[in-house]
N, C-alpha and C positions, 0 to 999 in steps of 0.2 A: 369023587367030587373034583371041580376043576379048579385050578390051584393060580394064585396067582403072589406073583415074588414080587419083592418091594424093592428100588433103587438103593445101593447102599446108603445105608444113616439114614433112611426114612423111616425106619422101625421107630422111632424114639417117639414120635408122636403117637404111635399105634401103644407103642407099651407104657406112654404116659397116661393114654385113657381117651382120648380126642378120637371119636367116631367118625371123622374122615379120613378117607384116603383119594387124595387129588389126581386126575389122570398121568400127570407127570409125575408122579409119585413111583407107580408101576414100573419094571424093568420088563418083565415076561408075562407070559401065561400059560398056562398050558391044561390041557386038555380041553373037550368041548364045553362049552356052557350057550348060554340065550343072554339077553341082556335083562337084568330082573331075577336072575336064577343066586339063589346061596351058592358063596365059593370058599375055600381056602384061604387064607393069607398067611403068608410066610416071608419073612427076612430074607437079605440076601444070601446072607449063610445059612437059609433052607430050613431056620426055625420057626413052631410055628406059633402065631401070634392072636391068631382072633378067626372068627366067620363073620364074613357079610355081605349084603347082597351090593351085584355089580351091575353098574349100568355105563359102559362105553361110550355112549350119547351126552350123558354129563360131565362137566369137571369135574365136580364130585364124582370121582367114579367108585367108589367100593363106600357102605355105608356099616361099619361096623353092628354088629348084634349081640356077639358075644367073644369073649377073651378065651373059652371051654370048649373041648372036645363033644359037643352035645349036639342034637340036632334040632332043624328049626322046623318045628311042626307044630300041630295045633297046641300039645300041652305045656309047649315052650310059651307060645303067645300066651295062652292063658295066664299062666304063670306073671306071666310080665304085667300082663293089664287087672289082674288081682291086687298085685303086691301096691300097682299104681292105687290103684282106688282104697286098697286101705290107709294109705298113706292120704290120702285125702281126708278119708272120715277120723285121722290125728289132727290134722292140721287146719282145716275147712270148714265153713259152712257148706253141707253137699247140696244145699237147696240152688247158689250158684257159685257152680266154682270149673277151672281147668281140671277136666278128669286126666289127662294124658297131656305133658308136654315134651313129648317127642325125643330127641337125643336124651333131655335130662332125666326122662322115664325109660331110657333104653330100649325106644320104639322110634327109632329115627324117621323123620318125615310123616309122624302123625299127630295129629293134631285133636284132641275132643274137649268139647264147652258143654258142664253142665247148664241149662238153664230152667230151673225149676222140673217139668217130669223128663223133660228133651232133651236128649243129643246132638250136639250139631260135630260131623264127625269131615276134617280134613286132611284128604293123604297126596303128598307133597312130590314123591319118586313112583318110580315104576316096581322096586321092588315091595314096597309097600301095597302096589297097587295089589300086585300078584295075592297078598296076602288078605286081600278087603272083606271075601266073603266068610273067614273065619273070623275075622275081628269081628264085623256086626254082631255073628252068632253069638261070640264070648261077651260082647258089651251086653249084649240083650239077655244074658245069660247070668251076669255077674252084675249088673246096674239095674236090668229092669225097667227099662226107661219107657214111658207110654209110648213114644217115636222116637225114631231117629232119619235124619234132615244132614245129606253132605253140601259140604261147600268149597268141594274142590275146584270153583269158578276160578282159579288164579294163574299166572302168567309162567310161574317159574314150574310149573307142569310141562310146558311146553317146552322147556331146556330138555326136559326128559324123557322127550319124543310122547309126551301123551296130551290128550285135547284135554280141555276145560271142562268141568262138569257138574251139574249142583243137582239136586232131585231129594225123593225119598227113598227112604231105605225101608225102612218098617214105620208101618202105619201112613193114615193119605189121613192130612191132619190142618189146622189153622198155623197157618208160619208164620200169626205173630202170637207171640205166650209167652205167659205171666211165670216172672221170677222175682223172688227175694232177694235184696242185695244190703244187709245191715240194717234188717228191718225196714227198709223202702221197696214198694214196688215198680218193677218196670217192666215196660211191653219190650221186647224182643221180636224184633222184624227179621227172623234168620235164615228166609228167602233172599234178600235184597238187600239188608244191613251189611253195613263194613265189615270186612274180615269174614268170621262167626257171626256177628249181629248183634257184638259188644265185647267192650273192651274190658272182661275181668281183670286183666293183672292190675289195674289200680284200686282196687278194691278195698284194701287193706290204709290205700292212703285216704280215700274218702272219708274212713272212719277217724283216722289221724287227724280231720280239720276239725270237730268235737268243743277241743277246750279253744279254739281263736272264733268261731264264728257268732257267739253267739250274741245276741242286741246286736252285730255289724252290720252294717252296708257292704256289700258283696259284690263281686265282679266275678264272673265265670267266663274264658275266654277260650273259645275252639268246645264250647261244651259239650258238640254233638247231640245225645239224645238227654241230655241234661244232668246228667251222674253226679259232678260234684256241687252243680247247684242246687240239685234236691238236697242231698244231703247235707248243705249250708242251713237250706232252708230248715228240715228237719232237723238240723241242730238249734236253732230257735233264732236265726241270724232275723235279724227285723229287717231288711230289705235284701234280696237278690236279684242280679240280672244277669242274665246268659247270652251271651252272645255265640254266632255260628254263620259261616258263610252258606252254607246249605240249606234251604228253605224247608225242604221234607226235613232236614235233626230237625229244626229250629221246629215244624210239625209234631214233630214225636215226641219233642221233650217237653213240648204244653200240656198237651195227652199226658204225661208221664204225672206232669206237676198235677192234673186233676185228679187224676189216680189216686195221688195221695192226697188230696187237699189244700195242697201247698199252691193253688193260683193264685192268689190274695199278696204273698207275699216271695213268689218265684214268678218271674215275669222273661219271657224270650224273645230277643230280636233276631235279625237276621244282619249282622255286620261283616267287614273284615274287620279281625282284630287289629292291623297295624293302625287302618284308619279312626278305627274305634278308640283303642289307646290316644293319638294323638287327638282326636277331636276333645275327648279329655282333659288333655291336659291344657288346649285352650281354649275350652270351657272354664277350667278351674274345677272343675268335680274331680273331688278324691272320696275314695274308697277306704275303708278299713281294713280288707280283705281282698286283694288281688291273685285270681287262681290263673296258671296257665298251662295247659295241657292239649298241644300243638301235636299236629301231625308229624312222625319224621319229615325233618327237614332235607335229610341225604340216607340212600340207602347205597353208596357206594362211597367207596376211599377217595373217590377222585372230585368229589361233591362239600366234602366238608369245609372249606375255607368260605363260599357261600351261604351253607348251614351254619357258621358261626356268628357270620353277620346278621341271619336272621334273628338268630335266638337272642343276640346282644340286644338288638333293637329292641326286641318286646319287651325284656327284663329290663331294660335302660327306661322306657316308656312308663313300666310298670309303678315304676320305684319311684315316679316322678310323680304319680297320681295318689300313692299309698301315706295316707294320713301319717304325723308323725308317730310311734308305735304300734302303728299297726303291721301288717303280716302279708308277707308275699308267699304263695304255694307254687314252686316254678318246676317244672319235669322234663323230660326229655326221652324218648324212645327211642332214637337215633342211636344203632349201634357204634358207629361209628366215631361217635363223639361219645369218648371216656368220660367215668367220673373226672376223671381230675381237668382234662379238657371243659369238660362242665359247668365247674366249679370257678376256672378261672374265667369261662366269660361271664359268670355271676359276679365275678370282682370288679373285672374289667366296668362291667356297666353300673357298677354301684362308684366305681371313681367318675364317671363321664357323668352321671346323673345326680353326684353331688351329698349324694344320702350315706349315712353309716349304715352299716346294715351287718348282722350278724345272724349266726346260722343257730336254729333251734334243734333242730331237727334233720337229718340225711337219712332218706330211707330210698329203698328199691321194688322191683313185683312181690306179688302178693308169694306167698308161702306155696301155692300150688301150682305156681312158675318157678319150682324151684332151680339153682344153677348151679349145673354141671364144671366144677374148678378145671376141670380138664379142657373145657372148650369155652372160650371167652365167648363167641358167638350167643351163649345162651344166658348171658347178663346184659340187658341193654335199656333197662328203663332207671332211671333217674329222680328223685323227688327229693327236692329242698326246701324246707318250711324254713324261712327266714322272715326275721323282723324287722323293721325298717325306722330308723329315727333321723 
């Protein structure tokens, strides 16, 4: 096998557990390999430290697999995507949840959504690619899933010298299907929809809004296909409104609301939230319940000082509309912008906007995005349930 030695003191991240290894990381290599092929990794004093596959095309160049002398064949992968999915059916509703989240599963660069019988299955690198037609077989094998639907349609593929791709895998099937999500249901558009064709990791906090929404007047802001206004609504909130710059969410989450019954009292517009906020506030309409859950703002380092200014303005806006006692839901996917970054432009706009405000509640992704301590990369959602007086 072909071997590849680390720059001295770059071992430290490999033996702290962090499944990258950066191209400038690399000292040598040696013997032949392909790009995508399992290699060796070794220190510079020629100890060894882990396998994982290499791709010389990425920055990410070596994606760690394993820390053991073992090989990476089928009954490794099995192994791996077992141990995942039991780990699910501890922690999960499996009806919908993240079967596989990738480094923190120790399947770097894949990706699977359960959504009710369906898989939507996304792989991220080329040595994963290498790997694809034993994963279906294992998932299909160990899940059972009526179909599986990839959606490897995404941009950072091409960092890794490979095209974009979405199709089926097993079964030729309707690509929109019905999932439970805390006893609500929703369609799943997982042809076409964002990412996978919904956003599990807030799952967990949807169910969190519970003891605030209920008799409120409701704001849902960047809804999408309507997630936390159904479940406002389904908490018995006596008015909700969702707002979405996107006219097909703003489509899907009316569909979604009939589905359950809840059009009477879930109702969807098509706004921008900045302008929505402000219109708001002079109107004089406040809300009891203010949700926000915004697209990342910055998916790089060099972005975030305008991602802060966004995020200030809407939480500034928000708090300006939110009845006295009542409850602002505020979150953040932006890796980039730490909790404590976070947190302080929660402050910052609760001083500009005049309001007390204190914090109920800090939560993060659902339980089946779990995170990996060795890799900060794999913590990056954000959820503040704050009060506002």
């Amino acid at each position: 096998m072909a071997k590849a030695y680390l720059v001295k003191g770059k071992e430290k991240r490999v033996e702290y557990g962090h499944p990258w290894i950066f191209k400038s990381d690399i000292d040598i290599t040696e013997g032949s390999f392909e790009n995508g092929d399992v290699i060796d990794v070794y220190s510079f004093k020629k100890r060894f430290l882990g396998r994982g596959y290499i791709n010389l095309k990425s920055q990410i160049s070596i994606r760690m697999l394993t820390y053991e002398h073992e090989e990476i064949n089928y009954a490794f992968l099995y192994k791996r995507i077992q141990d995942a999915w039991e780990y699910r059916k501890k922690v999960a509703d499996i009806n919908s949840c993240r079967a596989i989240f990738a480094e923190s599963d120790f399947l770097p660069a894949l990706i699977v959504d359960k959504f009710g019988g369906y898989l939507v299955v996304q792989v991220l690198s080329l040595g994963m690619e290498k790997f694809k037609p034993m994963i279906i077989d294992i998932l299909d094998d160990i899940i059972k899933p009526l179909g599986i639907y990839e959606r490897s349609d995404v941009a950072v593929r091409e960092l890794e010298g490979l095209e974009q791709t979405k199709g089926f895998l097993k079964g030729n099937f309707d690509t929109n299907v019905e999932m439970i999500e805390n006893g609500i249901k929703f369609m799943v558009d997982v042809e076409s929809g964002q990412k996978t064709g919904y956003f599990l990791d807030q799952k967990e906090n949807r169910a969190a809004l519970r003891p605030f929404v209920e008799n409120a007047k409701v704001l849902d802001c960047f809804t999408h296909v309507g997630s936390f206004a159904l479940h406002a609504g389904y908490y018995k909130a006596r008015e909700v409104t969702g707002i979405d710059i996107s006219e097909h969410a703003v489509h899907c989450a009316s569909e979604n609301a009939k589905l359950n019954g809840l059009e009477n009292t879930v109702r969807f517009e098509t706004a921008n939230t900045f302008d929505k906020l402000r219109e708001c506030y002079d109107n004089r309409e406040h809300f009891d319940v203010v949700i926000l859950d915004p697209p990342a703002f910055t998916k790089t380092r060099g972005a975030v000082e305008g991602a802060v200014r966004g995020y200030k303005e809407i939480n500034l806006r928000a708090m300006k509309i939110i009845s006295s006692g009542g409850f602002l839901v505020t979150c953040s996917c932006s890796h980039h912008v730490d909790p404590e970054l976070f947190m302080d432009i929660i402050y910052n706009a609760a001083i500009d906007s005049k309001r007390k405000v204190r914090l109920i509640e800090y939560r993060s992704q659902a339980k089946d995005h779990p995170i990996l301590i060795a890799a900060e990369e794999t913590q990056y959602l954000k959820c503040a349930i704050l009060q506002v007086v």
